[in-house]
N, C-alpha and C positions, 0 to 999 in steps of 0.2 A: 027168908031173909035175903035181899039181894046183895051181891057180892058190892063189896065198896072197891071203888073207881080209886087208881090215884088223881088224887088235884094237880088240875093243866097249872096253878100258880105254884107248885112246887117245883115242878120242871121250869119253869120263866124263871123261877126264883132262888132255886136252889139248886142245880143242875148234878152235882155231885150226888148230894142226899138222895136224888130221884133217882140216879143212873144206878146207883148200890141198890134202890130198893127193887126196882124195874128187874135189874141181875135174879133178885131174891125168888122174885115172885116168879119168873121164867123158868129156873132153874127147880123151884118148888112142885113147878105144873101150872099153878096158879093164873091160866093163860087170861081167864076173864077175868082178874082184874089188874090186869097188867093193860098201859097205856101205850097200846095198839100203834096211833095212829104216829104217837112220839116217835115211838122207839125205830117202827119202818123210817121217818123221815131222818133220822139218824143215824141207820147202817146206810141211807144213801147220800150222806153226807161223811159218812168215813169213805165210800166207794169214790166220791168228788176230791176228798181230801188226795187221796193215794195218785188217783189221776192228775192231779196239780204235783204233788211231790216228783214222779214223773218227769213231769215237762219244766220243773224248776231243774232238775238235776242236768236234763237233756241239756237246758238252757246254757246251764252252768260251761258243758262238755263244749257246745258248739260255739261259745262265744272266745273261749279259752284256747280252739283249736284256729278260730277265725284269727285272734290275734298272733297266736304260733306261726299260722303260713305268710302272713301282713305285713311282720312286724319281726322277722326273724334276728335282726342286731339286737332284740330284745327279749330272747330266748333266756330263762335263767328256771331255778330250782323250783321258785315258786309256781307259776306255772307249770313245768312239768310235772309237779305233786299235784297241784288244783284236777290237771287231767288222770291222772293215775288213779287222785282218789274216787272221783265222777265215774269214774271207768268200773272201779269196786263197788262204789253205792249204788251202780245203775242195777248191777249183774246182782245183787243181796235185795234189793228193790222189785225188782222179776223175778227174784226163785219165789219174795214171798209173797206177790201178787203173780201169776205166770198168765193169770187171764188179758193182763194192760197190753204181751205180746199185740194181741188181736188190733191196740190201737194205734202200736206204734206210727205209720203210716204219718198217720193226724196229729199225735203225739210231735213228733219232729220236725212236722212242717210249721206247726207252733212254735216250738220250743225256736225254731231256726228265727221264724219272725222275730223273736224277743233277743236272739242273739246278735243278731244285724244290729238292731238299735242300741245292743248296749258296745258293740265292739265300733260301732261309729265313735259311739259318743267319750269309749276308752283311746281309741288309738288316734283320734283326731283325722281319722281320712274319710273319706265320703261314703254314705253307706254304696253309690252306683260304682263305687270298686269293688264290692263285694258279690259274687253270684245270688242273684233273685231269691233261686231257688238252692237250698242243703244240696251241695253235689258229694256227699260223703252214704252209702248205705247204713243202716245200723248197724251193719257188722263190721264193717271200716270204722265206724265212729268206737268200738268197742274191741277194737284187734288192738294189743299191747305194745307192738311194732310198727304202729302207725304212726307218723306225724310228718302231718302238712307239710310240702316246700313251697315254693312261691312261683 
C-alpha cells in the first residue's frame, strides 16, 4: 500500500489544518507522507519573515534616532520609549535568531534606506540633510546612553 500524500489543496486551502497535520506526521516519523516540498518552503519563509522583522525593527530605531538628532526642540517621552523599546525588541530579536548577527551589515543599510524616507516625510526637511549613508554602528545604535545631537 503506498503511503498517502497529503492534498497540495489542503495546504492552499486550509493552512492551519495542514500545518497541525504536517506537525503530526513529522513528529510521528511519518516523513513519507508528510509534504516535503510545503513544509521546506515554509521554514524559508519564517527564515524571510524574521529577516524582515529585523529590518522593520532596525527601521523603526533609525528613523526615531534620525528625528532625535534633526529635530531636537522636538524631543519628548514618546520617542525616547519608541527608541528604548526598539533597543529591547532588537536585543530579544537576536538572542532568538543569533544567526541574522551575520546579516546585519545589509540588515541596516536597508533598514537606514527606509529610514531616510520615512523621517523626510515625518520631519518635513529634505531627505539631502540627512547622511547617505547610517553613520551610527550597531553597537551605537543599540548602547542605552546614546542619543544623537545635531
Amino acid at each position: 500500500m503506498a503511503p498517502q500524500r497529503t492534498n497540495t489543496a489542503s495546504y492552499e486551502g486550509n493552512f492551519y489544518g495542514w500545518a497541525n497535520e504536517q506537525a503530526g506526521l513529522l513528529r510521528a516519523g511519518r516523513l513519507a507522507e508528510a509534504d516535503i516540498a510545503h513544509i521546506a518552503g515554509e521554514i524559508e519563509t519564517i527564515g524571510k519573515s524574521e529577516k524582515r522583522e529585523l529590518i522593520s525593527r532596525l527601521t523603526v530605531l533609525l528613523q526615531h534616532l534620525l528625528k532625535w538628532q534633526y529635530q531636537p526642540m522636538l524631543h519628548g517621552q514618546f520617542w525616547r520609549a519608541t527608541i528604548r523599546i526598539q533597543r529591547r525588541d532588537l536585543t530579544v530579536h537576536l538572542d532568538d535568531n543569533p544567526s541574522l548577527k551575520s546579516i546585519l551589515p545589509h540588515a541596516i543599510a536597508q533598514a537606514y534606506g527606509n529610514a531616510l524616507i520615512g523621517a523626510e516625510a515625518e520631519t518635513g526637511l529634505p531627505e539631502a540633510i540627512f547622511p547617505p549613508l547610517c553613520p551610527w554602528t550597531f553597537e551605537r545604535l543599540m548602547d542605552s546612553g546614546f542619543w544623537p545631537e545635531q
